[in-house]
C-alpha positions as CSV (number, residue, x, y, z in Angstrom):
1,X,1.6,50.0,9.1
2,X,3.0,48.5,12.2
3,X,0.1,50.5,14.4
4,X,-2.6,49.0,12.4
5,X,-1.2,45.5,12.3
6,X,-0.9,45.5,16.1
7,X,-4.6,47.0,16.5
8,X,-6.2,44.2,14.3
9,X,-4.0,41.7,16.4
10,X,-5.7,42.7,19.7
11,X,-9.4,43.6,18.2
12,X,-10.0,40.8,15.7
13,X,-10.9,37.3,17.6
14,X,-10.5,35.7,14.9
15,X,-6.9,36.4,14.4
16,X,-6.0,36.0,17.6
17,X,-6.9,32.6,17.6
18,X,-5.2,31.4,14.5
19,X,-2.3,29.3,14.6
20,X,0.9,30.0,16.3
21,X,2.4,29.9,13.0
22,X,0.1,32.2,11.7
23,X,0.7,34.5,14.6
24,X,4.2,34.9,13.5
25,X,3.4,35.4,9.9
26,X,1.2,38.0,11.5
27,X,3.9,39.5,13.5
28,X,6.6,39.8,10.9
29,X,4.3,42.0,8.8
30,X,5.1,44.8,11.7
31,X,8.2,45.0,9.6
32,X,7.4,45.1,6.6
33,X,9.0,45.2,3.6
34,X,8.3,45.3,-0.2
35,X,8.6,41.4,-0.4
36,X,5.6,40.7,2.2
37,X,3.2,41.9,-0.3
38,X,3.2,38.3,-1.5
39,X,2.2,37.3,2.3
40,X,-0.6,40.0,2.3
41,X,-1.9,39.2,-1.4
42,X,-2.4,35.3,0.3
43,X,-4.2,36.8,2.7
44,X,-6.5,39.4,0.1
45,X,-6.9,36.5,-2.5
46,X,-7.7,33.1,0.2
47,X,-8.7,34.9,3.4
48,X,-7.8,34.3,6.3
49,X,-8.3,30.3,6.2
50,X,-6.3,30.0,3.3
51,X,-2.9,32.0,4.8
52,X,-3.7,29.1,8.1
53,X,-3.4,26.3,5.9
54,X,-0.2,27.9,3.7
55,X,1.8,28.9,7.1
56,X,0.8,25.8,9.1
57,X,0.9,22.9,6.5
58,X,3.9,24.7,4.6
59,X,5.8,24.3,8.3
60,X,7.5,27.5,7.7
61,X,7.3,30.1,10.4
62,X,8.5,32.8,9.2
63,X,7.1,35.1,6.1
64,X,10.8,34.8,5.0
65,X,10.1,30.8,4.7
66,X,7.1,31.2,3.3
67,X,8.6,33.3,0.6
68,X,11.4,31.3,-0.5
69,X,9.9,27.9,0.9
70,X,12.5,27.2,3.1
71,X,11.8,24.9,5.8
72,X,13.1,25.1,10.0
73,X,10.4,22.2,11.3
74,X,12.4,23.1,15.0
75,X,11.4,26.3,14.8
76,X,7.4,25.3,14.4
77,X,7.9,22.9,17.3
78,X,8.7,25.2,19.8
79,X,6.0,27.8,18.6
80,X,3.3,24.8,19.1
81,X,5.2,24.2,22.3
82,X,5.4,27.3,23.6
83,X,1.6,27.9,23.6
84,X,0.8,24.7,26.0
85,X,-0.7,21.3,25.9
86,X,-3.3,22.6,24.0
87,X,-4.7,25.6,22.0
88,X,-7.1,27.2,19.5
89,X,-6.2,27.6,16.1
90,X,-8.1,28.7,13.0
91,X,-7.5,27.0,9.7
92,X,-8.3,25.9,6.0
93,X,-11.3,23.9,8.1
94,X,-12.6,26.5,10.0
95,X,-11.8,27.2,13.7
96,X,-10.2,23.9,15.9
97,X,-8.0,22.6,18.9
98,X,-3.6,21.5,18.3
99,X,-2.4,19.3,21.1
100,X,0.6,18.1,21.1
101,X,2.9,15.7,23.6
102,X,3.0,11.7,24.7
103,X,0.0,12.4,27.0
104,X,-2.8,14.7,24.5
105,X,-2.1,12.0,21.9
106,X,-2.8,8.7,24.4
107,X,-5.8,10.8,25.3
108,X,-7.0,11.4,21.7
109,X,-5.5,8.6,20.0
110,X,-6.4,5.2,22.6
111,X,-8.0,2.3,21.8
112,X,-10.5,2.7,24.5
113,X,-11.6,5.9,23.1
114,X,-12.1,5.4,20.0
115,X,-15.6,6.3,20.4
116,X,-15.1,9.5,20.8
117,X,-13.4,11.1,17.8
118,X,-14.3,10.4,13.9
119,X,-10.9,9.5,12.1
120,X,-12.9,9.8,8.7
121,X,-14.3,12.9,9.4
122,X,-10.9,14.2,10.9
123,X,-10.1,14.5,7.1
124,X,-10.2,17.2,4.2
125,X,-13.1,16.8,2.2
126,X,-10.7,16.1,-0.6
127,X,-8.6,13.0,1.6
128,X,-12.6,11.1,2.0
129,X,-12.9,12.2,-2.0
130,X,-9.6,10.4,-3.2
131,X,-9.4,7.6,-0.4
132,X,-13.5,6.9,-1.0
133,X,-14.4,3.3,0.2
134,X,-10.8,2.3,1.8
135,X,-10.1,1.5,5.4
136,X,-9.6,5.3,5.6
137,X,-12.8,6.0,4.7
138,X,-14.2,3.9,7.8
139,X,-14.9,4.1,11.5
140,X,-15.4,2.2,14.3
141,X,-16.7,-1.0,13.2
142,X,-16.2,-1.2,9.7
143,X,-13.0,0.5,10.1
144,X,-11.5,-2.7,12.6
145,X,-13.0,-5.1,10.3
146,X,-11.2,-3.8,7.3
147,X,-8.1,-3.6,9.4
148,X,-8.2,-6.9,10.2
149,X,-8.2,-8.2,6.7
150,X,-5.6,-6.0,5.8
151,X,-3.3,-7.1,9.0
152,X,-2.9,-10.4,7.3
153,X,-0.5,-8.9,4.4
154,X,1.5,-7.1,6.8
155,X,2.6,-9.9,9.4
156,X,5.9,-10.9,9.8
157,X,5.5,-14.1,8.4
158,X,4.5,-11.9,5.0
159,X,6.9,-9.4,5.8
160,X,9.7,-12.2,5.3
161,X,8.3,-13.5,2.0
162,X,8.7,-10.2,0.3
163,X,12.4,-9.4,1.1
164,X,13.6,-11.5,-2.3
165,X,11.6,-9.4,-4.4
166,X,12.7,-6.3,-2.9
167,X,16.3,-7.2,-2.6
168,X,15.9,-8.5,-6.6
169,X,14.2,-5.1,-7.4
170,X,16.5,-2.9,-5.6
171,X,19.7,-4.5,-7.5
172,X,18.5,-4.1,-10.5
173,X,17.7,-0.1,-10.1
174,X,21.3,0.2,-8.5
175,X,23.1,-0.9,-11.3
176,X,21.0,1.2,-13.9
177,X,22.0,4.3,-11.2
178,X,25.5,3.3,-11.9
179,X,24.6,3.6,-15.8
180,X,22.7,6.9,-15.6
181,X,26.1,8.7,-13.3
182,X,28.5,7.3,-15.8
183,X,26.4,8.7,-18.9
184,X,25.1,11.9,-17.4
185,X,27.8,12.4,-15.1
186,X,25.3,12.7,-12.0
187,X,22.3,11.0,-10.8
188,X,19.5,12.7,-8.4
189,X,19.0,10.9,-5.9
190,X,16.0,12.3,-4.8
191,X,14.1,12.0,-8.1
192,X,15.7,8.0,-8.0
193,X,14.4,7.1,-4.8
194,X,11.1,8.6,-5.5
195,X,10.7,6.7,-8.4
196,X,12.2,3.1,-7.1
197,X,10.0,3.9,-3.9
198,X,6.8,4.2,-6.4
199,X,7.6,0.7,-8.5
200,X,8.2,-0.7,-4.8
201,X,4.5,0.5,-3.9
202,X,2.9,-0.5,-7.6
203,X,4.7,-4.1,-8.0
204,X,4.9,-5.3,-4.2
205,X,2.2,-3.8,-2.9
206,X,-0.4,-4.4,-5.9
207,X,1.3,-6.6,-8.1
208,X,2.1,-4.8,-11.2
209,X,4.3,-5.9,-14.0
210,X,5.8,-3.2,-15.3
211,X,8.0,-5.5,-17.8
212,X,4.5,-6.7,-19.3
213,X,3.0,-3.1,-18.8
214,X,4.6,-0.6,-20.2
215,X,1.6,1.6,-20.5
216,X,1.2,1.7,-16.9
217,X,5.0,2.5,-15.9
218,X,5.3,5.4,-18.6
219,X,5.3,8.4,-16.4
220,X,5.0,6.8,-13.2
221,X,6.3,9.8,-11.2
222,X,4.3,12.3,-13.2
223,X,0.9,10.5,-12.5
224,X,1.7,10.0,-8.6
225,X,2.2,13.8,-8.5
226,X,-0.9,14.7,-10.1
227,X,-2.7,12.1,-8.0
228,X,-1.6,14.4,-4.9
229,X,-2.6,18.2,-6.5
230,X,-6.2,18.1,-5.1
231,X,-4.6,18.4,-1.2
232,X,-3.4,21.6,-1.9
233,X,-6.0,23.9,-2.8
234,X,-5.9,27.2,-5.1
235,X,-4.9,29.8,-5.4
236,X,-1.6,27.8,-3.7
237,X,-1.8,25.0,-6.4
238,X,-3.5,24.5,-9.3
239,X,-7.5,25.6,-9.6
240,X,-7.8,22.0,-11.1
241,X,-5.9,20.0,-9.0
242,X,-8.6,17.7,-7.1
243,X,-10.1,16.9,-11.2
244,X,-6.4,16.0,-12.1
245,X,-6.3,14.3,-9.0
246,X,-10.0,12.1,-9.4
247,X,-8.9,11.4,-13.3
248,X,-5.7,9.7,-11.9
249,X,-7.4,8.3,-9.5
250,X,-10.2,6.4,-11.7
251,X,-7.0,5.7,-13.8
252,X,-5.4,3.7,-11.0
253,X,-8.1,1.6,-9.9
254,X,-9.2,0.5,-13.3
255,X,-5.3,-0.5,-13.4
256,X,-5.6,-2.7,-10.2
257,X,-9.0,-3.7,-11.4
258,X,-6.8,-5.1,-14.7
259,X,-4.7,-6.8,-12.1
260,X,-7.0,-8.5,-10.0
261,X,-9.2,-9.9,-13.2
262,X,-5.5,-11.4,-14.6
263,X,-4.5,-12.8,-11.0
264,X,-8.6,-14.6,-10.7
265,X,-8.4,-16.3,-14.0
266,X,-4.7,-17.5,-13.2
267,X,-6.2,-18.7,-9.6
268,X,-8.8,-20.8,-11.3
269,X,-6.2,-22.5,-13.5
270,X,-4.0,-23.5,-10.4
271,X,-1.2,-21.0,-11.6
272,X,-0.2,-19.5,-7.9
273,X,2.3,-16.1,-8.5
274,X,6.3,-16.6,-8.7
275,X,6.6,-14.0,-5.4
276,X,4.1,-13.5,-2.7
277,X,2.8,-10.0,-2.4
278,X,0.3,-8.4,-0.2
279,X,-2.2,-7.9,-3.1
280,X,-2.2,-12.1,-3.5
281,X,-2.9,-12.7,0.3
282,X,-6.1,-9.8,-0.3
283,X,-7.2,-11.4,-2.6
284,X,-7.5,-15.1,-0.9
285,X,-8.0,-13.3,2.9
286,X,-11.4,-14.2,5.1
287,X,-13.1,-12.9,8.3
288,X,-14.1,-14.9,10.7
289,X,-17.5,-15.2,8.5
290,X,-16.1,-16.4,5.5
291,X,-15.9,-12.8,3.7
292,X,-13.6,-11.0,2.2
293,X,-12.9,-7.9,0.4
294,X,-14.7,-7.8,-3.1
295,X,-12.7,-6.4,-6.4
296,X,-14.2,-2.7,-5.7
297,X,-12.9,-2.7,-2.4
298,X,-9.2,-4.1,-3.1
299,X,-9.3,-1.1,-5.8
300,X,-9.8,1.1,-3.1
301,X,-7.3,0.1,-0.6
302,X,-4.9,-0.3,-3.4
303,X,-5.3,3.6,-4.2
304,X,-4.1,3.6,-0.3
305,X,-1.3,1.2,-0.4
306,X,0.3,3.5,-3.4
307,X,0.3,6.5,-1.4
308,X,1.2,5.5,1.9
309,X,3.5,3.0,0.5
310,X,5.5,5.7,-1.4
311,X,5.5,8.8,0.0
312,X,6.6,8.6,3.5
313,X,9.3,6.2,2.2
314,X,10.9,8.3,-0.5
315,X,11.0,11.2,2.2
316,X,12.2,9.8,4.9
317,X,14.9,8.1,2.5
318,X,16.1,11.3,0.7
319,X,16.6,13.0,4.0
320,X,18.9,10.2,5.1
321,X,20.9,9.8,2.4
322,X,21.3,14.0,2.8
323,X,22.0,13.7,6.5
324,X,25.0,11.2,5.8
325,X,26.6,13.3,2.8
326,X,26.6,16.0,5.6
327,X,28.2,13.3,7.8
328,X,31.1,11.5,6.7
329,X,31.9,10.0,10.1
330,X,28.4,8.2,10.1
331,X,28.5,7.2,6.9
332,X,32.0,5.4,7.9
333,X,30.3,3.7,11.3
334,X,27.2,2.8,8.9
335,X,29.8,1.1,6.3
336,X,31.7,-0.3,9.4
337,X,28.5,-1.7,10.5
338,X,27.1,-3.5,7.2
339,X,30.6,-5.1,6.3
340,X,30.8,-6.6,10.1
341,X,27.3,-8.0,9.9
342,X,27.9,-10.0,6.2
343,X,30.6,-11.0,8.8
344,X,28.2,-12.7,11.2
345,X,25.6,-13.6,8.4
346,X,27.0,-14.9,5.1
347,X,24.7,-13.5,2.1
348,X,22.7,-16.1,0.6
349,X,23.6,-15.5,-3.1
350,X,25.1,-12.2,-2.6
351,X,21.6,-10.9,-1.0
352,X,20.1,-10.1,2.2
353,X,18.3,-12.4,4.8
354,X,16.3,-11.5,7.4
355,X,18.9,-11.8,9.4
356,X,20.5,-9.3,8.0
357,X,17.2,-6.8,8.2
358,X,17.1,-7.7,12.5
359,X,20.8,-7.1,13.0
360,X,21.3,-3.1,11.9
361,X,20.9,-1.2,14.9
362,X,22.8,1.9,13.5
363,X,21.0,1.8,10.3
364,X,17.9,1.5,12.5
365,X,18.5,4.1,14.5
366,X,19.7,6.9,12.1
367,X,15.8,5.9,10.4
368,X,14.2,6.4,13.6
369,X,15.9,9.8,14.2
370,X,15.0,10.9,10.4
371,X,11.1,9.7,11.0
372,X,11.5,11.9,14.1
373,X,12.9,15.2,12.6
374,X,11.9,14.9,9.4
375,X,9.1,13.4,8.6
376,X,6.3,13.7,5.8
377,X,3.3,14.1,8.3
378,X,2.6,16.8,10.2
379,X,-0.4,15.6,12.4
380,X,-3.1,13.5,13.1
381,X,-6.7,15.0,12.5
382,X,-9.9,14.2,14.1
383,X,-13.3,15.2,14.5
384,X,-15.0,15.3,18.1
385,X,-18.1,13.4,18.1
386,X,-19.4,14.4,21.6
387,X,-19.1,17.2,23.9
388,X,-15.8,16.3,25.9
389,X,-13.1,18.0,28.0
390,X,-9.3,17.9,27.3
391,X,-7.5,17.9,30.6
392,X,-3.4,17.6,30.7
393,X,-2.3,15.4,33.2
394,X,0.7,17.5,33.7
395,X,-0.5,20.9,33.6
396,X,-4.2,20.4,34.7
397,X,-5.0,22.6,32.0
398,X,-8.9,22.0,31.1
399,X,-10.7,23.2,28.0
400,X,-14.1,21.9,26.7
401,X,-13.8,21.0,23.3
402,X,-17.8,20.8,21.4
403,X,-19.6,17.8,19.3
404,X,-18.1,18.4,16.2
405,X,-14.8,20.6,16.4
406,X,-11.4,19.4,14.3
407,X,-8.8,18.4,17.2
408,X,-5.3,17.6,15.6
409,X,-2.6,16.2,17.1
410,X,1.4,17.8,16.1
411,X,3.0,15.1,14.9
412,X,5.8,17.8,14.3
413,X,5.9,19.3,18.4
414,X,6.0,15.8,19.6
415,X,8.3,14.5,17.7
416,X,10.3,17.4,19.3
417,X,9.1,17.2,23.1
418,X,12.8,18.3,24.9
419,X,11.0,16.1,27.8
420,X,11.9,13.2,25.8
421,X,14.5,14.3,23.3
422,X,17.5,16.2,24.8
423,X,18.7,19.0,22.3
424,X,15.7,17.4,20.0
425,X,16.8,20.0,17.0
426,X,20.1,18.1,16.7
427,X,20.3,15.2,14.4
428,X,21.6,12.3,16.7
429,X,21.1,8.8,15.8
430,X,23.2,7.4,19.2
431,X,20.1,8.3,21.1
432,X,18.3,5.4,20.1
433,X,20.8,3.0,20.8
434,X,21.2,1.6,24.1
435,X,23.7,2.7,26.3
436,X,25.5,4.6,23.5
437,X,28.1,6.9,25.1
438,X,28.6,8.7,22.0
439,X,25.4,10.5,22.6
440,X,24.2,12.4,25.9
441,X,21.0,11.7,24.9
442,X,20.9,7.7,23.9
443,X,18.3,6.1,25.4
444,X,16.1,9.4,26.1
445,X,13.2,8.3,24.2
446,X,12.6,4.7,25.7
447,X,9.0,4.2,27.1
448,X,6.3,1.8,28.0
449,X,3.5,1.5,25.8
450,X,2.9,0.4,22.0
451,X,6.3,-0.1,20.9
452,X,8.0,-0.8,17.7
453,X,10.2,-4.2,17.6
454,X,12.8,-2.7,15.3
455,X,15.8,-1.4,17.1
456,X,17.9,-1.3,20.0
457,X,15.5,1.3,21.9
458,X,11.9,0.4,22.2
459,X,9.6,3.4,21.8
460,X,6.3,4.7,22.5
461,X,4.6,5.6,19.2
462,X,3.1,8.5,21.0
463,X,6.6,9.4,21.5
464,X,7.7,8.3,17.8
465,X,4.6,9.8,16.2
466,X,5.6,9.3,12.6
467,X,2.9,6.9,11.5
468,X,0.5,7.6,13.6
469,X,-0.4,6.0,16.6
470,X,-3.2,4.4,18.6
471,X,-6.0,1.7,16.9
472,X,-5.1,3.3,13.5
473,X,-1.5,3.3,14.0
474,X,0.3,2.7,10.1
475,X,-0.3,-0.7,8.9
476,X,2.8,-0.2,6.8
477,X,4.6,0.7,9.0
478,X,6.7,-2.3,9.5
479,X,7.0,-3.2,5.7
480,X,8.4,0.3,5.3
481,X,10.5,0.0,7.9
482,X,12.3,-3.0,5.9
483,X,12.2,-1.6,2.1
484,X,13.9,1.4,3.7
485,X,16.5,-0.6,5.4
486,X,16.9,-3.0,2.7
487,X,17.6,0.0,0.3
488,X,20.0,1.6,2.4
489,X,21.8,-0.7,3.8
490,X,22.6,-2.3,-0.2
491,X,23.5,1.4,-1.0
492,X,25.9,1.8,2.0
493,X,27.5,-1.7,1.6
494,X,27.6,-1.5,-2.3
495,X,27.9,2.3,-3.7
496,X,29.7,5.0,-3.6
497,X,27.6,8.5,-3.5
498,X,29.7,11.0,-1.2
499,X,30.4,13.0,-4.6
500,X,28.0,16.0,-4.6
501,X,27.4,17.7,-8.1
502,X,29.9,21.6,-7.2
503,X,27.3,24.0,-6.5
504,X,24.7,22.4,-5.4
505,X,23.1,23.1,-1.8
506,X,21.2,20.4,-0.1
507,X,18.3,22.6,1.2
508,X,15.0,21.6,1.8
509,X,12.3,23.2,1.1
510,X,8.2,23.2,0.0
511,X,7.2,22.9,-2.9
512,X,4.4,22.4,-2.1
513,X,5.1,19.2,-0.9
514,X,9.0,18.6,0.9
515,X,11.8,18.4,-0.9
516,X,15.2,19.8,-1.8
517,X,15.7,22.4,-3.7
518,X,18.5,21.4,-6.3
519,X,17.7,17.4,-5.9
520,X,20.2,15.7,-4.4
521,X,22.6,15.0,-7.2
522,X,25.6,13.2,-6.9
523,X,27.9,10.6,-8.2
524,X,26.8,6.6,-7.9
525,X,29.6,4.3,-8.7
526,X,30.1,0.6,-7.5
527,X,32.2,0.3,-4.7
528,X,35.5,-1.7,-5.4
């Protein structure tokens, strides 16, 4: 076995372009054992493109983690790493390019160059399917005119008239947490930030009443994942997934439809909303001609704003509140933190200011380190729309990319560059605060360029690759940046949760999408 293995690896050009990830996959078989079959059947059953896009979307290096789903996101950094600035790889798309590092992405991603790559085409057939006629949907032109109108719902002025509403919305699932542990015993975190995350994305982003609407709420969780199965394609999901996912889909935008008809006839009698949302400013939001999106195209972009509004949240949240049960002495410095800043800014009415939301540079900074290890996203996809030649600045490394070949950017290998990150596998949130000395690395990742204003540390989004970056950089970015701090920040300074269920093992894994294996279930009491 391992002699015909290592012969197809050197003959087949094909497979000696694939992925690095693949290439492991690949290599483990030369010792092989009874539980690889399941590796090789992927392979018999989906062909090679199919075992690409398990291994390299899946994260998992190792036939071991494909297996048993299991999930070491350092590990696929330094196998991107290791093969240079940029590379061939072969996937569920057919053959393409992976660069990775500050400099590929400033290359791909700039303003400037915009030109040259296809964002819309960068994307499965499936994404343009399911995001049809939203901003994601666009390019070039149409693409910054739609992101223009959108902008407006995501200034800070707008930012700051949403944080009563969230800070209302967030109480209110706290204390029915508290209920749940003290009936059940336990609460899942997970599964409870998931769903508060989804009401966050249906009622602040596009403005549904779920205490008038109890048809639409029924099952929330369970409709958002089946809006997702069409991404993952059989024979690794289900053989119906993308007509699940279109049936949710058409589901959803006749709900937002519902919602915009109510909110025009209440416009024409005078009646203005009780809290501004970003569906509201849509609505009443003009170019510089006078026009603005019809009610089609608000459906659309709302089918966005529930997705992107929801699902890096809830991950990046879930990780957190793992990383801090793991870390009792952080959990301590965050607590220490949130009872000295009430300190400095009295709570108007027991809530949150935006005061409050600017001053939590530990809170911050633990985020910033969990968008960096762990987030949802694993790159940024595009399609080449001329003939043109990738050359690193470092390395002089040249390779002539064609008119229409897939380039993707590792969101995952950047986000673990040791150039910028010292020990970048090690979970240290004092690196992003300025002149911490309880870290070796604080400070590491500052850099010129387009920077985020939250934080002590100001950083590069081509360093901090998380949501993107470039002229399509998240538009969200920001508000989910302050629903996640909001949340946390009310669950450090108010709840108690260190109490994991005995037994349970906080391991993530893929299934398909990340998660943990056994939830994250713990105790959730009101702190005395």
């Amino acid at each position: 076995m391992t002699g015909v293995v290592s012969k197809l690896w050197e003959d087949v050009p094909v497979l000696n372009s694939l992925d690095p990830l693949v290439e492991l996959g690949i290599a483990r078989l030369q010792n092989w054992s009874s539980k690889d079959t399941l590796a090789i059947l992927a392979v018999a059953v989906g062909g090679a493109s199919t075992f690409s896009y398990y291994v390299y979307t899946h994260l998992d290096p190792t036939l071991r983690q494909m297996i048993s789903g299991e999930v070491d996101r350092g590990q696929v950094g330094r196998e991107i790493q290791k093969r240079g600035p940029i590379h061939k790889v072969y996937g569920l798309n057919g053959p393409g390019y992976l660069i990775w590092g500050e400099a590929a992405g400033k290359w791909m991603l700039n303003t400037e160059k915009n030109n040259l790559f296809s964002g819309r085409e960068g994307r499965s057939k499936f994404s343009r399917l399911l995001f049809q006629g939203s901003i994601l949907d666009k390019d070039f032109a149409a693409h910054s005119k739609t992101r223009r109108l959108l902008s407006q719902a995501f200034k800070s002025d707008s930012l700051r008239a949403y944080l009563p509403r969230m800070v209302q919305e967030v109480r209110h699932d706290f204390d029915l947490w508290v209920q749940l542990s003290n009936q059940k015993g336990y609460v899942d975190l997970e599964l409870e930030l998931k769903q508060l995350a989804l009401r966050f994305a249906f009622t602040l982003l596009v403005g549904a009443d779920f205490t008038k609407d109890h048809e639409m709420s029924t099952g929330l969780v369970q409709k958002y994942e089946e809006l997702l199965l069409g991404f993952i394609p059989w024979p690794i999901g289900e053989w119906n997934g993308k007509e699940k996912s279109m049936k949710v889909r058409r589901m959803l935008v006749e709900d937002v439809k519902g919602i915009i008809r109510k909110r025009r006839e209440l416009l024409a009698k005078g009646v203005m909303p009780d809290f501004s949302d970003p569906l509201w400013l849509l609505m009443n939001t003009k170019d510089e001609n006078g026009q603005g999106l019809t009610d089609d195209e608000l459906a659309d972009e709302c089918v966005v704003l529930v997705i992107a509004g929801h699902e890096t949240t809830a991950r990046t949240l879930a990780s957190f509140t793992v990383e801090i049960l793991q870390n009792p002495t952080l959990l301590l410095d965050l607590r220490k933190e949130q009872s000295d800043l009430v300190q400095q800014f009295p709570l108007e009415n027991g809530n949150y200011t935006n005061d409050h939301i600017k001053h939590m540079p530990l809170l911050d900074a633990c985020f910033r380190e969990i968008e960096r290890m762990y987030g949802p996203a694993v790159e940024v996809s595009r399609v080449v729309r001329n003939d043109i030649v990738f050359k690193d600045p470092e390395s002089g490394k040249e390779m002539k990319i064609r008119k229409g070949k897939r380039i993707a950017w590792s969101i995952t290998a950047t986000n673990r560059d040791p150039r910028v990150y010292p020990d970048p596998d090690t979970f240290d949130p004092y690196r992003w605060i300025e002149g911490a000395a309880a870290s070796p690395s604080a400070s590491a990742a500052s850099a010129k360029g387009q920077d985020s204003d939250l934080g002590a540390v100001k950083v590069s989004s081509f360093r901090l690759a998380t949501f993107g970056a470039g002229h399509r950089v998240c538009l969200g970015m920001q508000f989910a940046r302050m629903e996640m701090l909001i949340i946390a920040g009310m669950m450090i300074k108010d709840y108690d949760f260190s109490d994991v269920k005995p037994g349970v093992e906080l391991i993530e894994v893929r299934r398909p999408k990340f998660g943990y294996r056994d939830g994250v279930p713990v105790k959730f009491t009101k702190r005395v």
